[in-house]
BAKE-964219 format. One record per residue (C-alpha): residue number from 1; residue in one letter; x, y, z. Coordinates in steps of 0.25 Angstrom, whole numbers, plus 5000, padded with zeros to 4 digits. Example, Ala and Ser with C-alpha at 12.3 -4.5 7.8 and 13.67 -1.06 7.14 Angstrom:
! residues 2
<pt><i>1</i><aa>a</aa><east>5049</east><north>4982</north><up>5031</up></pt>
<pt><i>2</i><aa>s</aa><east>5055</east><north>4996</north><up>5029</up></pt>
END
This chain:
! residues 285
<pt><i>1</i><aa>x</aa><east>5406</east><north>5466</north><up>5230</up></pt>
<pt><i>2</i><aa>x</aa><east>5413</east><north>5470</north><up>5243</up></pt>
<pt><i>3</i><aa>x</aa><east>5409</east><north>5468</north><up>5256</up></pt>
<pt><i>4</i><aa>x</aa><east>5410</east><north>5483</north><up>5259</up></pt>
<pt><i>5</i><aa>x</aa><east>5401</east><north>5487</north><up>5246</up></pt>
<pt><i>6</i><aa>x</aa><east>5388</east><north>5476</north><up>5251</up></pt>
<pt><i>7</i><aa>x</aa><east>5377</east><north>5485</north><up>5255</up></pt>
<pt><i>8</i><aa>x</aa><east>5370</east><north>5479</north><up>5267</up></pt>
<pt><i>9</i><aa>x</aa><east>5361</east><north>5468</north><up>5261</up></pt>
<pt><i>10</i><aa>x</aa><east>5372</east><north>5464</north><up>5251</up></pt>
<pt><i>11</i><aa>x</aa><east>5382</east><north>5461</north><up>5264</up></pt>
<pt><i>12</i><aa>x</aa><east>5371</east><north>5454</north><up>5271</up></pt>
<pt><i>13</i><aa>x</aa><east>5369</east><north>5444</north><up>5259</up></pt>
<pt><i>14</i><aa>x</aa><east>5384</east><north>5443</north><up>5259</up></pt>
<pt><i>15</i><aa>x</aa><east>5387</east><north>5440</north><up>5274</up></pt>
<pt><i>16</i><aa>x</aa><east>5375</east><north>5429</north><up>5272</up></pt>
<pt><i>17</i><aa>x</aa><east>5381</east><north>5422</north><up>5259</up></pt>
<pt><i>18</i><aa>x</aa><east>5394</east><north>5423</north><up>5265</up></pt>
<pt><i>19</i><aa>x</aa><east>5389</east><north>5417</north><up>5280</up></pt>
<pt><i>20</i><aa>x</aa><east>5383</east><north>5405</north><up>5274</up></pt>
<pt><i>21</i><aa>x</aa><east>5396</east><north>5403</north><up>5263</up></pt>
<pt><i>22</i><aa>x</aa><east>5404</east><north>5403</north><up>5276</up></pt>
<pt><i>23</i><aa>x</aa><east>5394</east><north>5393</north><up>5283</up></pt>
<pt><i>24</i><aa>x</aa><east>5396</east><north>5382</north><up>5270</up></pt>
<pt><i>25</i><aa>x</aa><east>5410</east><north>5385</north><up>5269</up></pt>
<pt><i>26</i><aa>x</aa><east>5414</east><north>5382</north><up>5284</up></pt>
<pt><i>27</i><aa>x</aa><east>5403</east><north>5371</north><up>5284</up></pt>
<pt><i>28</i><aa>x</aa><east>5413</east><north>5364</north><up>5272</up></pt>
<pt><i>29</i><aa>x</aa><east>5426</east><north>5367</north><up>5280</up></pt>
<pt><i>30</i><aa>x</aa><east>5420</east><north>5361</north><up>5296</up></pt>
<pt><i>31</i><aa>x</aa><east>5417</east><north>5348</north><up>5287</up></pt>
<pt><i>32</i><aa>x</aa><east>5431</east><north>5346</north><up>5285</up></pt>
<pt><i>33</i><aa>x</aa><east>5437</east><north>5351</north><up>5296</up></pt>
<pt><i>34</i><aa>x</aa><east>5434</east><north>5339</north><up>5307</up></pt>
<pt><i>35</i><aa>x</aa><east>5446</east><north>5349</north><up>5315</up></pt>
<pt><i>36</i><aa>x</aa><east>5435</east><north>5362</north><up>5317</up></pt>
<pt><i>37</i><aa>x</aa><east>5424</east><north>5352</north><up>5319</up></pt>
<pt><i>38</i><aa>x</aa><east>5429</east><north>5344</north><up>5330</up></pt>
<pt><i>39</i><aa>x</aa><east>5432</east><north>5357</north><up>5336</up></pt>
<pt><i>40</i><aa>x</aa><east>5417</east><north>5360</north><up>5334</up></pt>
<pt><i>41</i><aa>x</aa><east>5414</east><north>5346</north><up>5342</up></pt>
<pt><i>42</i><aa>x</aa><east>5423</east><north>5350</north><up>5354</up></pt>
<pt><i>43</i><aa>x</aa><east>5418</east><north>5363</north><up>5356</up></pt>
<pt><i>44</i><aa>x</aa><east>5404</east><north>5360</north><up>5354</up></pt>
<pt><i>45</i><aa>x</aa><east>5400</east><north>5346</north><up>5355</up></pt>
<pt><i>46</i><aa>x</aa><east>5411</east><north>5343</north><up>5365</up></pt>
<pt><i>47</i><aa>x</aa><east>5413</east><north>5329</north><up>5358</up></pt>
<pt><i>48</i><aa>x</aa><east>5418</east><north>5325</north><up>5344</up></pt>
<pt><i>49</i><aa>x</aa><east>5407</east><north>5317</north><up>5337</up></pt>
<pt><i>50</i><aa>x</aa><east>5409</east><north>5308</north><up>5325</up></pt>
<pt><i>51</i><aa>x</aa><east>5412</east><north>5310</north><up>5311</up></pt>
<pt><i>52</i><aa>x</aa><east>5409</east><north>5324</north><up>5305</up></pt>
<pt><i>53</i><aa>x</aa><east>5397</east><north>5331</north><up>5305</up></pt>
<pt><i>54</i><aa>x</aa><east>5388</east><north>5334</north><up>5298</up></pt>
<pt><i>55</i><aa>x</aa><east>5389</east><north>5350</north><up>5295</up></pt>
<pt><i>56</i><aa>x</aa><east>5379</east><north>5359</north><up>5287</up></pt>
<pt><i>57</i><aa>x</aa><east>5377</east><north>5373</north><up>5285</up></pt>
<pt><i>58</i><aa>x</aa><east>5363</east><north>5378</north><up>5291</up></pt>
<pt><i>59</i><aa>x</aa><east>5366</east><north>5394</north><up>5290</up></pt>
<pt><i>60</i><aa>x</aa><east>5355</east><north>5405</north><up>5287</up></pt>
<pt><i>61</i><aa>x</aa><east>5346</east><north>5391</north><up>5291</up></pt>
<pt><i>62</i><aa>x</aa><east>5330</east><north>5395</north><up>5296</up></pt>
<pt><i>63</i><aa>x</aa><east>5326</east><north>5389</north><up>5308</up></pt>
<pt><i>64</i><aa>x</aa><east>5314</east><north>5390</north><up>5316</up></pt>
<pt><i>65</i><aa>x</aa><east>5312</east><north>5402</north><up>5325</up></pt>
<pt><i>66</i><aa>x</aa><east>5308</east><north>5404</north><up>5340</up></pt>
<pt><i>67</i><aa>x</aa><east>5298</east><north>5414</north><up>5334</up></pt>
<pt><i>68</i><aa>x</aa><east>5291</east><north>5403</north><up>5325</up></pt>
<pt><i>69</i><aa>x</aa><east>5299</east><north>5410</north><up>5310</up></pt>
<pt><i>70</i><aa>x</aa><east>5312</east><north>5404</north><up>5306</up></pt>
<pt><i>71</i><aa>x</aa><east>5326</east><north>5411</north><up>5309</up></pt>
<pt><i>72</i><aa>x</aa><east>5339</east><north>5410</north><up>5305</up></pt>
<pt><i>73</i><aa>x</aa><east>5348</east><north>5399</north><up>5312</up></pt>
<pt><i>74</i><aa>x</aa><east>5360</east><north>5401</north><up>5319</up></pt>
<pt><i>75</i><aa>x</aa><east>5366</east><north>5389</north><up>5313</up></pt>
<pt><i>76</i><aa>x</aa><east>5376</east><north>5390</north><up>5301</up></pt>
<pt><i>77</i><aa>x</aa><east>5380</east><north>5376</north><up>5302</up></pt>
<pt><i>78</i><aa>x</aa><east>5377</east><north>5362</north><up>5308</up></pt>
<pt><i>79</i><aa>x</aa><east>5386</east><north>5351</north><up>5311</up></pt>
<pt><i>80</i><aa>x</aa><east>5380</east><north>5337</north><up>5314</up></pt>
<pt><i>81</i><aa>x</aa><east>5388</east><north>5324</north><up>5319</up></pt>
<pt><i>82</i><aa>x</aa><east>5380</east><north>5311</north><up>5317</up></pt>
<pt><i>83</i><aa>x</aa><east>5383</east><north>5309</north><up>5332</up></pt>
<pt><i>84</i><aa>x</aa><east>5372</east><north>5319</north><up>5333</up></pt>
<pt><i>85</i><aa>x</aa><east>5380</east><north>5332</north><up>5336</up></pt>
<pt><i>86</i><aa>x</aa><east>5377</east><north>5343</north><up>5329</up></pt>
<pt><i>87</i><aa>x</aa><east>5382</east><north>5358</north><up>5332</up></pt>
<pt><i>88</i><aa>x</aa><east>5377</east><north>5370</north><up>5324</up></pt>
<pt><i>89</i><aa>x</aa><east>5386</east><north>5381</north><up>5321</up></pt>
<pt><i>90</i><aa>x</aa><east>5385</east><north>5395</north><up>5318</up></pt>
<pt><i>91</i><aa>x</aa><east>5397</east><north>5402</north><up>5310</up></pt>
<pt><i>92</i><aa>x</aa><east>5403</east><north>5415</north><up>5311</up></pt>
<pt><i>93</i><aa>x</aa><east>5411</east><north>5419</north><up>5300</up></pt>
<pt><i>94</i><aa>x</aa><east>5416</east><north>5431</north><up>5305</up></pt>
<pt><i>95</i><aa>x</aa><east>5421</east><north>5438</north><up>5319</up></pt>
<pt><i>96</i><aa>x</aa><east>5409</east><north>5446</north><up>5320</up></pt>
<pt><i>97</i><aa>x</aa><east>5395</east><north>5447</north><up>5317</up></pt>
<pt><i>98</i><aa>x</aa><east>5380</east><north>5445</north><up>5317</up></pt>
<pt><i>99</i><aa>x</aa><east>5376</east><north>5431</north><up>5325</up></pt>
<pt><i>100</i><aa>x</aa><east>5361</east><north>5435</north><up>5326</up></pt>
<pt><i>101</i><aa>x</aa><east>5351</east><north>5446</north><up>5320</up></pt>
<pt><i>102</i><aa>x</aa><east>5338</east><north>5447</north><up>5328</up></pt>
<pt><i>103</i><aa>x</aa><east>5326</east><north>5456</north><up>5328</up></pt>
<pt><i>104</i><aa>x</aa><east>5324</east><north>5462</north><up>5343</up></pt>
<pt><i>105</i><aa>x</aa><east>5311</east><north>5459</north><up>5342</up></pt>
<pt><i>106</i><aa>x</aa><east>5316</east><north>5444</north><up>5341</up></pt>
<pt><i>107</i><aa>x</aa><east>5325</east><north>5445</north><up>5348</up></pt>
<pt><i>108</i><aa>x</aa><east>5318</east><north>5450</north><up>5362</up></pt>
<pt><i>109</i><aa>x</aa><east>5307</east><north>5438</north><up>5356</up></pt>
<pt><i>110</i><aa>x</aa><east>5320</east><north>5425</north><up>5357</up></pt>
<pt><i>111</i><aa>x</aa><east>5323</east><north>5431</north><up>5370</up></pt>
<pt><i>112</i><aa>x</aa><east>5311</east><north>5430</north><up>5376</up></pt>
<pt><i>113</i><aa>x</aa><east>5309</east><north>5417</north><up>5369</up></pt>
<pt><i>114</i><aa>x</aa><east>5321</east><north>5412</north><up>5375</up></pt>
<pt><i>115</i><aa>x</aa><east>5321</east><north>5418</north><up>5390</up></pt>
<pt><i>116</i><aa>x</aa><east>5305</east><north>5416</north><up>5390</up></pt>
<pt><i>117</i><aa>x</aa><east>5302</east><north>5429</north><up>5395</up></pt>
<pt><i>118</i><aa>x</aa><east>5298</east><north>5443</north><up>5389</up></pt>
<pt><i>119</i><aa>x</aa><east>5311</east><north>5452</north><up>5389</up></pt>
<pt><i>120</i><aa>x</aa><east>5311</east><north>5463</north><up>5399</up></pt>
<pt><i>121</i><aa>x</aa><east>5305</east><north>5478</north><up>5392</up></pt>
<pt><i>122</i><aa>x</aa><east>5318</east><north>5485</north><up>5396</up></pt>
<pt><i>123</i><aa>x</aa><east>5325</east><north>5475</north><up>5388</up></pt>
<pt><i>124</i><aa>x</aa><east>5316</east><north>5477</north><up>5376</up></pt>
<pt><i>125</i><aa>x</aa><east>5317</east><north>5490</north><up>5376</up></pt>
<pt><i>126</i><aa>x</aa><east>5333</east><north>5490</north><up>5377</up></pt>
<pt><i>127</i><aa>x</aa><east>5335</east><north>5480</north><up>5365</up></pt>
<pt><i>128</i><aa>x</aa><east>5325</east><north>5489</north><up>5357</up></pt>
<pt><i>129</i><aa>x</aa><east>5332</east><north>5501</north><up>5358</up></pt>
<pt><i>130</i><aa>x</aa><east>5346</east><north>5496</north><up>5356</up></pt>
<pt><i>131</i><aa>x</aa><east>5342</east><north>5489</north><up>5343</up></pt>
<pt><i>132</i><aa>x</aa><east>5332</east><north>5499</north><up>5339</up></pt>
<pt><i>133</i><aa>x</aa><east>5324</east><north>5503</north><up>5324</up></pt>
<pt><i>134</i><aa>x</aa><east>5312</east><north>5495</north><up>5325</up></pt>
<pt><i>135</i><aa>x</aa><east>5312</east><north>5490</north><up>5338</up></pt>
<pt><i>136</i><aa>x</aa><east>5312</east><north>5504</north><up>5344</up></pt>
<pt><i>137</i><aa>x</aa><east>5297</east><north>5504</north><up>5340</up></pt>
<pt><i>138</i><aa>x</aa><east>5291</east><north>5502</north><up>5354</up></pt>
<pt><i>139</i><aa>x</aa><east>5302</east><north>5509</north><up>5361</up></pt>
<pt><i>140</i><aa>x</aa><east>5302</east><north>5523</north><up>5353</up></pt>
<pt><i>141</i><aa>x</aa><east>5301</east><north>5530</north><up>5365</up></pt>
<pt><i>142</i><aa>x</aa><east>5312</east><north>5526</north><up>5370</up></pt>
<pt><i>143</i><aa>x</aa><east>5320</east><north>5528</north><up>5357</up></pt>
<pt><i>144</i><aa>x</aa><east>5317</east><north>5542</north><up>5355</up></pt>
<pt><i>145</i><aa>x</aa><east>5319</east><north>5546</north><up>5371</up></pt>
<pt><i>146</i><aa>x</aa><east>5333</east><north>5540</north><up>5372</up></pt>
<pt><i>147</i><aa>x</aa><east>5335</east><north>5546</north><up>5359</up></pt>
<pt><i>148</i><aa>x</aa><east>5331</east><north>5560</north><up>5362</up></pt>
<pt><i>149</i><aa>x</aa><east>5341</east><north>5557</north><up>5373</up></pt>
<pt><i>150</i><aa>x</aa><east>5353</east><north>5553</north><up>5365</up></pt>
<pt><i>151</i><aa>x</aa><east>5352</east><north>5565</north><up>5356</up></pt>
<pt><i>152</i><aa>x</aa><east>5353</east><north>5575</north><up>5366</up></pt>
<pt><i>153</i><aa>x</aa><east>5364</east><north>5567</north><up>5374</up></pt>
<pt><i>154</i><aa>x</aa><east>5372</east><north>5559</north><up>5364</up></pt>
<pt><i>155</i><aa>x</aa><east>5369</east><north>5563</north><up>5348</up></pt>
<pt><i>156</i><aa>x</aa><east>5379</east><north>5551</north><up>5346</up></pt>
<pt><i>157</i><aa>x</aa><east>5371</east><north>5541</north><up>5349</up></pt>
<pt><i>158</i><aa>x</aa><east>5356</east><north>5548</north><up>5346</up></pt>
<pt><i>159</i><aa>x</aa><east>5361</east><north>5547</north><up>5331</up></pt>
<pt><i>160</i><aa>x</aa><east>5365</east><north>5532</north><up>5332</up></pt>
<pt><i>161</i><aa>x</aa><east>5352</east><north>5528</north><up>5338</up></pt>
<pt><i>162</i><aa>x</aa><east>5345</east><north>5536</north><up>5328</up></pt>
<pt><i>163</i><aa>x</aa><east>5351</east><north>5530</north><up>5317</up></pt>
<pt><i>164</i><aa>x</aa><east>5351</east><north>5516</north><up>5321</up></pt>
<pt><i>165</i><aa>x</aa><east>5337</east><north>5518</north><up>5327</up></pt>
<pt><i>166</i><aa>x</aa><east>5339</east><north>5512</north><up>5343</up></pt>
<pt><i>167</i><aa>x</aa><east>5346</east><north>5517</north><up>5355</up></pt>
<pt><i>168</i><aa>x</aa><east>5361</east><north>5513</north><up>5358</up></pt>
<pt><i>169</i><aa>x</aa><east>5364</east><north>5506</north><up>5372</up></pt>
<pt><i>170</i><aa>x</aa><east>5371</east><north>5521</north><up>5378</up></pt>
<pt><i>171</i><aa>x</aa><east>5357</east><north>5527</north><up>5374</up></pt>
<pt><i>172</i><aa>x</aa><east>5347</east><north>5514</north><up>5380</up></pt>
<pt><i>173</i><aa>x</aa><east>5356</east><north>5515</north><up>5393</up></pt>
<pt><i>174</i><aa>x</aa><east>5356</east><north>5529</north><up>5395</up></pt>
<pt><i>175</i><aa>x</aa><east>5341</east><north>5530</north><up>5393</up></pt>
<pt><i>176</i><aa>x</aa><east>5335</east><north>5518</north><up>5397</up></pt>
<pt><i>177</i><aa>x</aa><east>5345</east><north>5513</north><up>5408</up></pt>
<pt><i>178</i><aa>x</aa><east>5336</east><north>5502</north><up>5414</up></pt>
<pt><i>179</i><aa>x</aa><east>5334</east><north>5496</north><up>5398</up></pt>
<pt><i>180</i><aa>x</aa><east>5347</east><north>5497</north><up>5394</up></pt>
<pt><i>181</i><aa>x</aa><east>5352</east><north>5489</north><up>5406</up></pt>
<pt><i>182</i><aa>x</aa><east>5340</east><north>5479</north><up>5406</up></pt>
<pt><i>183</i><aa>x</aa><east>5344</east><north>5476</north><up>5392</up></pt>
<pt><i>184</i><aa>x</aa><east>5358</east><north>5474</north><up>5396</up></pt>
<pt><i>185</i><aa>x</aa><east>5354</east><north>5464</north><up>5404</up></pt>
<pt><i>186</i><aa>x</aa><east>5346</east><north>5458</north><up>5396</up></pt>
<pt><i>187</i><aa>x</aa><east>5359</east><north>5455</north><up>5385</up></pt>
<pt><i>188</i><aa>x</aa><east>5367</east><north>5451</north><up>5398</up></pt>
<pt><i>189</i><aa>x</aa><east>5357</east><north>5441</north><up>5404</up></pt>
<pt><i>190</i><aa>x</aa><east>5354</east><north>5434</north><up>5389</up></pt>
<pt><i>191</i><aa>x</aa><east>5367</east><north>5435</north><up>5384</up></pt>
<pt><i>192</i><aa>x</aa><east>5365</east><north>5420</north><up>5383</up></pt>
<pt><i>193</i><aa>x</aa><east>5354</east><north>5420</north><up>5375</up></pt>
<pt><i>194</i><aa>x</aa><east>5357</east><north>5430</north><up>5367</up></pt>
<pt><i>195</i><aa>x</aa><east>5371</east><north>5423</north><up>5363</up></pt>
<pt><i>196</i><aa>x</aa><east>5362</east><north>5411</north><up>5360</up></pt>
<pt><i>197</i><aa>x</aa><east>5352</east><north>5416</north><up>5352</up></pt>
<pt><i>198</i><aa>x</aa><east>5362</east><north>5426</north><up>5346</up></pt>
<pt><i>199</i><aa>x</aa><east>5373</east><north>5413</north><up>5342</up></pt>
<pt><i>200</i><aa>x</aa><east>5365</east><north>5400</north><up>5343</up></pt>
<pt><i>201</i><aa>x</aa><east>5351</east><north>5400</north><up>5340</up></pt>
<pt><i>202</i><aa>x</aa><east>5344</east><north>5413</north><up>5336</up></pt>
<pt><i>203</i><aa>x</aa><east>5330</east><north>5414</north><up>5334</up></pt>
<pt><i>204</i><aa>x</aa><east>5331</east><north>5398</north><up>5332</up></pt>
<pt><i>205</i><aa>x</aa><east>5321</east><north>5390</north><up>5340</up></pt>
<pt><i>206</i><aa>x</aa><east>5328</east><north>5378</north><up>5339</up></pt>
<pt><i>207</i><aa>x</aa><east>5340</east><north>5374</north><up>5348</up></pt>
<pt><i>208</i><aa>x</aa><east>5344</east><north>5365</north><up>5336</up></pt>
<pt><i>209</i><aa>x</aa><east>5345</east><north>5379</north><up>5326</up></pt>
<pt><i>210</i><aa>x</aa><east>5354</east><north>5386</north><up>5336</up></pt>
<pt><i>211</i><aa>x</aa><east>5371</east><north>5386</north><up>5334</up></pt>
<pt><i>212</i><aa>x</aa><east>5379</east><north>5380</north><up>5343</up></pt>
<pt><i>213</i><aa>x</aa><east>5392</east><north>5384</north><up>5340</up></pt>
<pt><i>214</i><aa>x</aa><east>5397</east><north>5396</north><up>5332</up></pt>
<pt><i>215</i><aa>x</aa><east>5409</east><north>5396</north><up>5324</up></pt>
<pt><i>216</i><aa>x</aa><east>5419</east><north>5406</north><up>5318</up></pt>
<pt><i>217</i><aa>x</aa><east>5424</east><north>5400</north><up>5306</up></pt>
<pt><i>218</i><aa>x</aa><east>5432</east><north>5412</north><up>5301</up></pt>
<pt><i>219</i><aa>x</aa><east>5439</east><north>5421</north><up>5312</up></pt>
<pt><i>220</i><aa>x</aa><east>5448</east><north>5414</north><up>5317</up></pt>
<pt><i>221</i><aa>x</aa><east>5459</east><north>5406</north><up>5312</up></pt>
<pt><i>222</i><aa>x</aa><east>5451</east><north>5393</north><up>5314</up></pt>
<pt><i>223</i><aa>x</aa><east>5434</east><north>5391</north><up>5317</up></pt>
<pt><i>224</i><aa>x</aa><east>5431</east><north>5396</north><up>5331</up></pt>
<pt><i>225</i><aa>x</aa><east>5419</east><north>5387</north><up>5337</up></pt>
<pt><i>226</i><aa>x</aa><east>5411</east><north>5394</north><up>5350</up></pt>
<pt><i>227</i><aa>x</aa><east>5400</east><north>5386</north><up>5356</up></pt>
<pt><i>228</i><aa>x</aa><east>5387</east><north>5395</north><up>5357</up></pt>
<pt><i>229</i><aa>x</aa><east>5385</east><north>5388</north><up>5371</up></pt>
<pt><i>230</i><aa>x</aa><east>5397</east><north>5393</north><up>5377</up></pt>
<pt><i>231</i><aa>x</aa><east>5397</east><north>5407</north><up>5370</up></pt>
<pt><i>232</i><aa>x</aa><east>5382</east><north>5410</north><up>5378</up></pt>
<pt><i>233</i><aa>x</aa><east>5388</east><north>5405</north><up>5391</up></pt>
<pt><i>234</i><aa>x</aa><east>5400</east><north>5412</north><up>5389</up></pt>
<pt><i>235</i><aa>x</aa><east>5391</east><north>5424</north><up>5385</up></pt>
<pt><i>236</i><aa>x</aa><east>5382</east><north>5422</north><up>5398</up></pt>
<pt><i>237</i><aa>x</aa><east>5394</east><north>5423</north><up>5406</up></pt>
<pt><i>238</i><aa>x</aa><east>5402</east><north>5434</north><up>5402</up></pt>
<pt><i>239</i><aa>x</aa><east>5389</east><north>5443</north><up>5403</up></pt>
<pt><i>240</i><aa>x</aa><east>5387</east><north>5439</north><up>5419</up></pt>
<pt><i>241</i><aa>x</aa><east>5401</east><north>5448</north><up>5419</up></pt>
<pt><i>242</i><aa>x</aa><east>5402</east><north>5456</north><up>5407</up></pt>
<pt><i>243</i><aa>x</aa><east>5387</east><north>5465</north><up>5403</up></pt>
<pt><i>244</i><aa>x</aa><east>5383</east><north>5466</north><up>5390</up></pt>
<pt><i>245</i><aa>x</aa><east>5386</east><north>5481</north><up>5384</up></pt>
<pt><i>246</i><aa>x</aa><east>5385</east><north>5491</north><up>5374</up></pt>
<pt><i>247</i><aa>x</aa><east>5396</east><north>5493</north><up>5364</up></pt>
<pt><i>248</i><aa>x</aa><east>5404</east><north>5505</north><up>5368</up></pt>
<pt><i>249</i><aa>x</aa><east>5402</east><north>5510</north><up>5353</up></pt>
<pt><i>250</i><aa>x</aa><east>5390</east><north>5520</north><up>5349</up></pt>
<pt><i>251</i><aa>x</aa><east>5383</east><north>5520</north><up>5361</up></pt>
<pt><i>252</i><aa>x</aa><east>5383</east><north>5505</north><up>5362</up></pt>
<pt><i>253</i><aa>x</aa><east>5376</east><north>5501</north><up>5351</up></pt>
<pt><i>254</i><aa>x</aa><east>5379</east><north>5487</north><up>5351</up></pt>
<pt><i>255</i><aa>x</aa><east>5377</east><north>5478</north><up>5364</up></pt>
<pt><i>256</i><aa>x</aa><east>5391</east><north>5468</north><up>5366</up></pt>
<pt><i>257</i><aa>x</aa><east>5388</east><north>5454</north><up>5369</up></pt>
<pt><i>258</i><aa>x</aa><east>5397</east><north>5442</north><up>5373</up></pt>
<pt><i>259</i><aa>x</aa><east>5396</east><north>5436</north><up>5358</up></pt>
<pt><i>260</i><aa>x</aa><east>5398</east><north>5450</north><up>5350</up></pt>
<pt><i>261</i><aa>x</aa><east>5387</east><north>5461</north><up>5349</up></pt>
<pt><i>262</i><aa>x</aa><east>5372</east><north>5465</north><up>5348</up></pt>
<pt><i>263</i><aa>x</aa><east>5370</east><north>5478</north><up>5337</up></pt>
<pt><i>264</i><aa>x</aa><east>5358</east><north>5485</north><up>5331</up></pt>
<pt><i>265</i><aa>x</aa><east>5357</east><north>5479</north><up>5319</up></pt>
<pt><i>266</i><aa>x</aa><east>5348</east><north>5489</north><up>5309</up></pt>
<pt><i>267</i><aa>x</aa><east>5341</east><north>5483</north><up>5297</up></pt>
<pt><i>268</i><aa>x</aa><east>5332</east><north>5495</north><up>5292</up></pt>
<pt><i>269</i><aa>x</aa><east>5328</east><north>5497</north><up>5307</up></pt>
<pt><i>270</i><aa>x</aa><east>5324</east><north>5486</north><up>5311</up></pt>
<pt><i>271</i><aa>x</aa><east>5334</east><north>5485</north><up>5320</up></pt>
<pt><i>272</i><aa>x</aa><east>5340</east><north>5469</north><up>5325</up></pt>
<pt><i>273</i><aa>x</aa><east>5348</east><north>5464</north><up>5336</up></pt>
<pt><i>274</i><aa>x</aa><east>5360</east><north>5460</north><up>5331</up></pt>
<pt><i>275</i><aa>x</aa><east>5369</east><north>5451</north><up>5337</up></pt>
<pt><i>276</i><aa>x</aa><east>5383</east><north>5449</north><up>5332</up></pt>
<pt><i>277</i><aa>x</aa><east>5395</east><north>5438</north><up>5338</up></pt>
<pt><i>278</i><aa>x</aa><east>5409</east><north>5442</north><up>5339</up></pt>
<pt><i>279</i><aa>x</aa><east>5419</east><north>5432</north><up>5339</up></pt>
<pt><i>280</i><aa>x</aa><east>5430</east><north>5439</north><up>5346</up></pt>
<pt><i>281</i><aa>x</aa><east>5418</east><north>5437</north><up>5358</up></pt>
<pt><i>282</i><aa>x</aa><east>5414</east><north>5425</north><up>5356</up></pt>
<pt><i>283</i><aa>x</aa><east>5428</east><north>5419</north><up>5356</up></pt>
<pt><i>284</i><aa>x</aa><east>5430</east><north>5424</north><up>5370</up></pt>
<pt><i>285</i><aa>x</aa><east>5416</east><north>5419</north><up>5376</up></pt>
END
């Protein structure tokens, strides 16, 4: 069956069977390329430890959650040295894509886990409008206003919004200035966090179940190797100069970020957060 002929389930199951296919495939090649694997030593153990390691493929692997449930690692493989060095690796198989999937009510949960403080109501309110279906449920009044708004002075976007159930960043700003601009702020102050929940960790509780290195194995004429570490620095530090901002398309209905992108993701309403990497990004960061 062609890729063009999949319906929506089918293409998911195919981009899964495919992902982990890749993983086992390049976990056979690194075993006997010592070449890519003291390149991974340089960059991320900044030593060259003894003999081979020890390499096995960990992907679609459940680990425990900070929520108490299990989640799905970041990790696609782990690479082990008897010296004791071990570095876990997530893979990329392509240019672009999804590198995390998360509920918004999750999502504003991690953060607050992780910064140890409630997120601010404007902020809440931004990020449930921009990702919309469900999660408009206790902010109807503020749907249905802006909306009234956007009929009347950009039909354009009204039907967008209506169709995909959530506002668009043109339509939060204009009518809720003070939200759109605190949840700006938000993206830009956390971008590290973000990055690293987004690339390294997840929902993960464990340090040990997060990635740290991520590897395209098929974009490029050879394996490009990025340390998650440096990518969130990196990340941090472009957005002291450069804010986080709308796409110029539709209204802006994705947010651009350092690493790639965050879109609406629509799954039967219940709309998701989803954030996707982009390596002509990363490669620069």
């Amino acid at each position: 069956m062609e890729n063009s002929n999949r319906n929506r389930s089918e293409g998911w199951r195919h981009a899964k069977l495919d992902g982990h296919a890749n993983e086992k495939q390049f976990a056979e090649l690194l075993v006997k390329n010592r070449e890519f694997i003291s390149e991974i030593e340089k960059h991320i153990t900044k030593k060259f430890p003894k003999g081979p390691p020890e390499i096995s493929v960990d992907g679609a692997k459940h680990v425990e959650s900070i929520f108490g449930d299990m989640t799905t690692s970041k990790v696609d493989l782990s690479m082990k040295w008897n010296s004791g060095e071990e570095i876990n690796v997530s893979l990329k198989k392509s240019n672009s894509g999804q590198a995390w999937l998360v509920s918004v009510p999750r999502f504003i949960s991690a953060v607050e886990f992780h910064l140890k403080c409630k997120l601010d109501t404007e902020v809440q309110i931004g990020i449930s409008l921009f990702i919309g279906g469900t999660n408009l449920a206790n902010f109807k009044n503020y749907f249905e206003k802006a909306l009234a708004s956007d009929k009347k002075k950009n039909p354009g976007i009204a039907e967008q919004e209506i169709h995909q159930s959530r506002l668009l960043a043109k339509s939060i700003e204009t009518n809720y200035p003070s939200v759109w601009e605190a949840t700006i702020n938000f993206f830009n102050a956390n971008v590290g966090l973000i990055t690293r929940l987004s690339f390294a960790q997840g929902l993960a509780k464990s340090v040990k179940d997060a990635a740290d290195v991520i590897i395209y194995n098929k974009v490029t004429d050879g394996p490009s190797i990025f340390s998650i570490p440096r990518i969130i620095e990196n990340a941090k530090s472009l957005t002291k100069n450069v804010s986080i901002t709308p796409g110029p398309k539709n209204g802006g209905s994705t947010l651009l970020l350092p690493t790639g992108f965050l879109q609406m993701h629509h799954p039967q309403s219940d709309n998701l957060l989803q954030f996707h990497h982009q390596y002509k990004k990363i490669s620069k960061l």
